[in-house]
C-alpha positions, 0 to 999 in steps of 0.5 A: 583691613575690612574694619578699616575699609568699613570706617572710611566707608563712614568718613566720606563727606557727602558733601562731595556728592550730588544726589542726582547726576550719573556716575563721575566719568574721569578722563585720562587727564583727571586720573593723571591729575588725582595721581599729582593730588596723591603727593600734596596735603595740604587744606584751605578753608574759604569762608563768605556769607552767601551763595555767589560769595565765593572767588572762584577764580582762587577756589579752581586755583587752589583745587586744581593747581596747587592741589590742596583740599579746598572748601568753602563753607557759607554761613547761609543758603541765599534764602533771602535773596532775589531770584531771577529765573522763576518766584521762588522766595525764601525757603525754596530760593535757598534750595536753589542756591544750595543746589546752584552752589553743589553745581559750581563746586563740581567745576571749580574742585571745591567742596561745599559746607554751611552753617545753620545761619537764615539768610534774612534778607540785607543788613546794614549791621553786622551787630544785627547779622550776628544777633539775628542769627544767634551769633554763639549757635553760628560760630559753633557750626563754624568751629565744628567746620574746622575741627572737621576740615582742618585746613592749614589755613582759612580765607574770608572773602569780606573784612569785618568792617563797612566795606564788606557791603552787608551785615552778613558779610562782615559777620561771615568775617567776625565768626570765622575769625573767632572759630579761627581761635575757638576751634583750638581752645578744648574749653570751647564747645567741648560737647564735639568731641564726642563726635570724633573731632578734636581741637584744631589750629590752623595756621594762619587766617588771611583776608583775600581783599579785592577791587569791586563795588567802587571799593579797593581794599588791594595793596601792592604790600600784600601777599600777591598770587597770579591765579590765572594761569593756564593748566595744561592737563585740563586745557584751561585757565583758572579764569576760565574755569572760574567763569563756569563755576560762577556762571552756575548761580543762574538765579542770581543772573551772574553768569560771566565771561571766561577771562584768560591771562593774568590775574592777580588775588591779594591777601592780608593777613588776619591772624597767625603766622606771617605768609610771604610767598604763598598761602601755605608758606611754612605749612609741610604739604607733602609726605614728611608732614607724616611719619613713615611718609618719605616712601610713600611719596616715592612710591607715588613718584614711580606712579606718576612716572610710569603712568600712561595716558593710553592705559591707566589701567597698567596702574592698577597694580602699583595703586593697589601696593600704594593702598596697602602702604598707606593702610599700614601707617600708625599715627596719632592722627589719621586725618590724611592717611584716611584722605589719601586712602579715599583718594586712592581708591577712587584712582584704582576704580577710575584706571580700572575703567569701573562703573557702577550705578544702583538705579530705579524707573520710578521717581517716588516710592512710599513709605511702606512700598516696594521697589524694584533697583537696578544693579549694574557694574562693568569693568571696562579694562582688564583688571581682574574684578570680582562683585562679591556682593552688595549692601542695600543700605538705608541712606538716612542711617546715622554714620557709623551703623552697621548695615540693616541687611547682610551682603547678596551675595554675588560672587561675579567675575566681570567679563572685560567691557561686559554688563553685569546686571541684577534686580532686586525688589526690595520693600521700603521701611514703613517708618523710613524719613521722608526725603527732606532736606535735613535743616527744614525737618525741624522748628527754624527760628527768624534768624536760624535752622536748627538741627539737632544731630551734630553731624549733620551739620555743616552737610551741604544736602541731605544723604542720598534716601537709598544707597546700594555699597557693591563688595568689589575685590580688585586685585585680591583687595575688597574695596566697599564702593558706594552709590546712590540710588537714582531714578534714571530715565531717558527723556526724548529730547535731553537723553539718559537723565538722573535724578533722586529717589524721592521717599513720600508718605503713602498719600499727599495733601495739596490745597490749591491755595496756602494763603486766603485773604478774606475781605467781607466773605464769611467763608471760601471754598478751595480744592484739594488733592489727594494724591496716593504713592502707593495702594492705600485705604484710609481707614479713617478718611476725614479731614482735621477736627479744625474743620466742619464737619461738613468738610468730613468726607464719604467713606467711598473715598476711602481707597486710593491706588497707587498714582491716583489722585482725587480732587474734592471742595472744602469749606473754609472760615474766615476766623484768621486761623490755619488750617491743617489737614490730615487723614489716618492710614491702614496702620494709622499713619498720620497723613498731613504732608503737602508735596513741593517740587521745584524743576529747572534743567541747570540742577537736580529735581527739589523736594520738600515736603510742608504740612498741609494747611491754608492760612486764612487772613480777613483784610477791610479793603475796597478795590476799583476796577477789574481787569489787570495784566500782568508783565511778567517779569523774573518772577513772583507770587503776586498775580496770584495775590490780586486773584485773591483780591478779586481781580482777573488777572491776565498774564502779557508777553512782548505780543501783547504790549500793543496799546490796542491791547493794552487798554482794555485793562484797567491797570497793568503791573510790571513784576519785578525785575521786568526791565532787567529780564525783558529787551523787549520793554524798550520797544514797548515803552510808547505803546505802555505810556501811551496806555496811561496817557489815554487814562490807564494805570501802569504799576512797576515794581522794582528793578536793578540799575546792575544790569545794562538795556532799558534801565541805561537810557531810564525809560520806564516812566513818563518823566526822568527818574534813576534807580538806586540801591538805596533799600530800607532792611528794617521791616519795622521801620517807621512810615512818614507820609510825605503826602498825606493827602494823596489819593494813593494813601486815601482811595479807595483805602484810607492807609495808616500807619497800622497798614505798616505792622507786621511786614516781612524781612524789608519795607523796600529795596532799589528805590528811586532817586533823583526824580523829576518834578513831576513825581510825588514821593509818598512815603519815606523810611529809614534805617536805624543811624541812616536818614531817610529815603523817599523813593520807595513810592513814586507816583505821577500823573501822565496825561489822564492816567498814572504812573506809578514805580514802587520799591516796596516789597510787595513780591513778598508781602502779598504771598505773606498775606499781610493785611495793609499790603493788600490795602496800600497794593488796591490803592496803588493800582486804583482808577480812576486816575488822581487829580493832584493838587499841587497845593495840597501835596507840597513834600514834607521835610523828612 
């Protein structure tokens, strides 16, 4: 039994975890509804794009009224999305949204998985999507996926044609149709099944179609379920429950109302056998899909019917003879039998009141660093339980080792609703991972993560850094219970909080800046921190051979206690290279890590670590003017951009849009998606055009038109204009200068199209329309097949000075340090304001 207790330890999927949230409480409703749970297996898979994809509304439906074992895999993170809560692009954005994900998953009952696919930014092809991401890498994950999962069915969220609305959707819907037939065949990525997967079919795969975006793809002749109904064990709908889990993509502004009553989902079918009645129709979920099954479900029965609501803990006992009886069972597939057992052992510890943490007061401990952990179990019932002991386990271990130390023994008799504590310092491996997550560890490519180690993939987050498995004997039965060690703190305000344990090199390495923008300067002079996780001394304290040797450092620096931090300057060239820097430790470690860390209250603390460098860009641009304020508006990096730029940039909130204010700038630039963020901007609207009437420059960059307020009534400008979701994803695009004579594309910088090359993931996004005369359209592009656009910058004179909208994706090429950004973003914001001569700048036919 303990070999087979020590197996499951291995086969729980972590991606049912987060990493820093106290220990699950259940309530005497959830135990009864685990208990319900015992008596189904069956399996749904879902499967979309993105985080925020997903139908909640089914997923909260299937998990906790049909109790099937319910997934959701998502081709991507979000990295290439927008971000409405803070500047978080890309990598970081994705780190969010995988988080935002894991925190709807624990609402709605589901379980998170992912493919190693980039979220590249929009796409208008589905042929692009699946090139870009390497459409035969991509399908292999979500083989992988199904092999291990095996749902009895499969669920897309999109069709696989235009009316998914983005490249990536109908991809998500090309790849899960295909893995649905590969993952069956053994000729197809054979290399698996030595991981311990086999072939697997299931047995239908549908699409879940639906009426949104103006397009209704529903149909009274398909499968048609009611998924609002109400559950009375847990006293909410399935819409209500939906709208919690929905409500956690808090960067993607979609928090929604709890909708009760009716609500229908509809389902055509892609492959496999027909369904009439309901998504599993013809698939047996209940114990006589297994051999020996029949008494097993009537053991369960007896459970349930004598379970009490007052005492789970009178359950224990018939849990423990269930558990038995499941272990016993022979089959070819032991699939469900390893399911059930995890299920029921999570039963016994919820009835018998058990609660049990592994906890630390510090937030970091280095490599090669002690730390003291915190051990705490208590038996809140009567249960006879005894702590024989724990392992202290190395989380970042690969499934199936042994443990790197033998049991502590214990051999502790818990006292009924009496804390048993114990501490322990134990020393950290010097070689021991870095708490990265697991897909940024290696070389990603443009449309890719790549991850080496198979069973990581498909993992939503990385495996706790260090984990404590307590020995328990309950009821003459070891079970082998596994937690996460946290940092747990008491924050004055918000009280017991957790949140990871974060494994660091000894010392990190921060520049103050990653980016420098060189104009005629032959050299820049930045700050750097180091900051010491443990006592240290750098036995060779000097900074990379890519750097002078005048930026070598003393030898007094050389001896860092644990916590400190030193600043010091560092001379950088112009020669366009990057920069990385590192230092050699006592052992000779190779200290080259800058430490990032991402803080919101709705999900846990993020780290991730980078190598530390600074990239350096020479741009030949002039810029006018000095002072500029900046609104700021969802968020983004670029009033750090124009204070490369030389510009002293002052951030503006509601108090100071007031014109006495406002016109001692010489421009003012409105961060994205200010109008979508801000109420207020409806009231500052006079006082703003008043600014560029008495001769200022006022920059908008883009906003959406999906959210109600200033974008309603479209007062953003002097003059009418809408927004629309018109958005050019090519960033290769070719530019068309509508009016090549503008003094936007002549002054101060004379733009060309050479200030297009290089430019990042998309030219612009939410771009103008319907524009009134008095607006001229500078540039347009267009999209592979598609016609082109011109309002992706649009500029007008407002008494004596200008207006300008743009859709063009500075907030992204700015932070890149792409050259003719920074030349075409001078010209933008330059004074003094243009005199246009309307007989020069007549729009060209495009």
């Amino acid at each position: 039994m303990r070999k087979l207790l020590l197996i499951l330890l291995f086969t729980v999927h972590y991606s049912l975890f987060s990493t820093a949230q106290p220990p699950v409480a259940y309530s005497a409703s959830d135990i009864y509804l685990g208990l319900k749970k015992l008596k189904v297996l069956g399996s749904v898979l879902y499967l979309a794009a993105h985080p925020d994809d997903e139908n909640t509304r089914l997923l909260a439906y299937l998990s906790k009224d049909k109790l099937y074992r319910t997934g959701y895999m998502s081709m991507t993170r979000g990295d290439g999305g927008q971000n409405l809560i803070g500047d978080e692009q890309g990598i970081e954005l994705g780190l969010i949204r995988t988080q935002e994900l894991l925190a709807a998953r624990r609402i709605d009952g589901a379980e998170q998985f992912f493919s190693r696919a980039f979220d590249f930014g929009f796409s208008k092809s589905t042929d692009e999507a699946l090139k870009t991401w390497d459409k035969e890498k991509i399908l292999s994950d979500v083989v992988w996926m199904i092999r291990k999962f095996q749902p009895d069915v499969m669920i897309t969220r999109f069709p696989e044609d235009s009316r998914a609305g983005h490249g990536h959707h109908s991809g998500s819907a090309v790849l899960a149709r295909e893995a649905f037939i590969a993952a069956a065949d053994p000729n197809r990525f054979p290399e698996q099944f030595k991981y311990g997967v086999k072939p697997w079919q299931a047995k239908r795969i549908m699409w879940n179609t639906f009426n949104f975006g103006g397009n209704n793809t529903t149909s009274e002749s398909q499968l048609k379920i009611d998924v609002g109904t109400y559950n009375a064990v847990l006293g909410k709908s399935y819409g209500e429950m939906a709208a919690e889990s929905r409500s956690q993509h808090k960067s993607q502004g979609f928090g929604v109302p709890r909708s009760r009553g009716q609500q229908f989902e509809y389902f055509k079918l892609t492959l496999g056998d027909s369904a009439s009645k309901d998504i599993l129709d013809g698939v047996i979920t209940d114990w006589s899909r297994v051999e020996g099954g029949a008494a097993i479900a009537t053991q369960i029965d007896s459970i349930i019917k004598s379970y009490s609501f007052d005492n789970p803990s009178a359950s224990v006992d018939a849990l423990l003879s269930l558990y038995k009886t499941i272990s016993k069972l022979q089959l070819a597939d032991n699939y469900w039998r390893e399911r059930k057992m995890q299920e029921v052992q999570q039963l016994i510890e919820a009835c018998a009141g058990l609660y049990a943490e592994g906890a630390t007061t510090e937030q970091y401990v280095a490599q090669g660093d002690t730390l003291k952990i915190n051990y705490s179990v208590i038996d809140r019932s009567n249960t006879k339980i005894v702590v024989k002991g724990y392992y202290q386990f190395d989380g970042n271990a690969p499934e199936g080792d042994t443990y790197k130390s033998a049991l502590n023994e214990l051999n502790k008799e818990l006292e009924p609703n009496k804390n048993f504590s114990y501490s322990k310092t134990i020393l950290i491996d010097p070689i021991h991972e870095i708490s990265q997550p697991y897909w940024l560890k290696e070389e990603m490519t443009k449309g890719s993560f790549n991850v080496s180690d198979q069973k990581l993939i498909g993992m939503a987050q990385n495996k706790p850094s260090l984990e404590v498995v307590y020995v328990v004997n309950i009821g003459g039965e070891d079970f082998y219970i596994r937690k996460p060690v946290q940092y747990k703190f008491t924050d004055p305000v918000k009280g017991e909080l957790f949140q990871p344990l974060v494994i660091t090199p000894a010392v990190t390495i921060k520049p103050d800046k990653n980016l420098l923008v060189f104009d005629r300067a032959k050299e820049m002079i930045i700050n750097t921190s180091l900051k010491a996780y443990k006592n240290i001394q750098l036995s060779d304290p000097k900074l990379s051979s890519q750097l002078p040797p005048e930026n070598y450092l003393n030898a007094g620096w050389g001896d860092f206690a644990k916590g400190e931090e030193k600043n010091f300057p560092i001379v950088i060239k112009a020669d366009g290279k990057r920069k990385q820097f590192f230092f050699t430790g006592n052992y000779n470690e190779h200290l080259n890590k800058a430490i990032h860390e991402i803080k919101y209250d709705h999900i846990p603390n993020i780290t991730y670590f980078t190598d530390a460098a600074v990239k350096t860009v020479s741009v030949d641009y002039k810029a006018t003017g000095k002072n500029i304020g900046y609104i700021v508006g969802a968020g983004d990096k670029v009033p750090d951009a124009l204070t490369q730029m030389g510009y002293t940039v002052t951030m503006l909130g509601e108090k100071d849009l007031t014109f006495d204010n406002l016109k001692k700038y010489d421009a003012v630039v409105a961060g994205v998606r200010t109008y979508n963020v801000h109420d207020y901007m409806v009231n500052a609207y006079d006082a703003l055009m008043e600014y560029v009437k008495q001769g200022g420059v006022y920059v908008v960059q883009y906003n959406t038109n999906s959210f109600a307020g200033p974008l309603a009534n479209g007062k953003i400008g002097p003059a009418a204009f809408t927004i629309t979701r018109n958005r050019i994803t090519d960033e290769e695009a070719k530019v068309n200068f509508l009016q090549p004579n503008h003094p936007v594309l002549n002054y101060p910088n004379k733009i060309t199209e050479k200030d297009f090359d290089g430019w990042i993931q998309e030219r612009s996004i939410y771009e103008a329309d319907k524009v009134d005369s008095s607006y001229a359209s500078v540039l347009s592009f267009n999209d592979p097949g598609e016609q082109p656009t011109s309002g992706s910058l649009i500029v007008t004179n407002y008494g004596k000075g200008k207006f300008v909208y743009t859709g063009l994706v500075f907030f992204r090429e700015l932070p890149a340090g792409v050259p003719g950004a920074y030349r075409l973003f001078a010209n933008i914001l330059a004074k003094p304001a243009m005199k246009i001569q309307k007989s020069k700048l007549k729009s060209k036919k495009g």
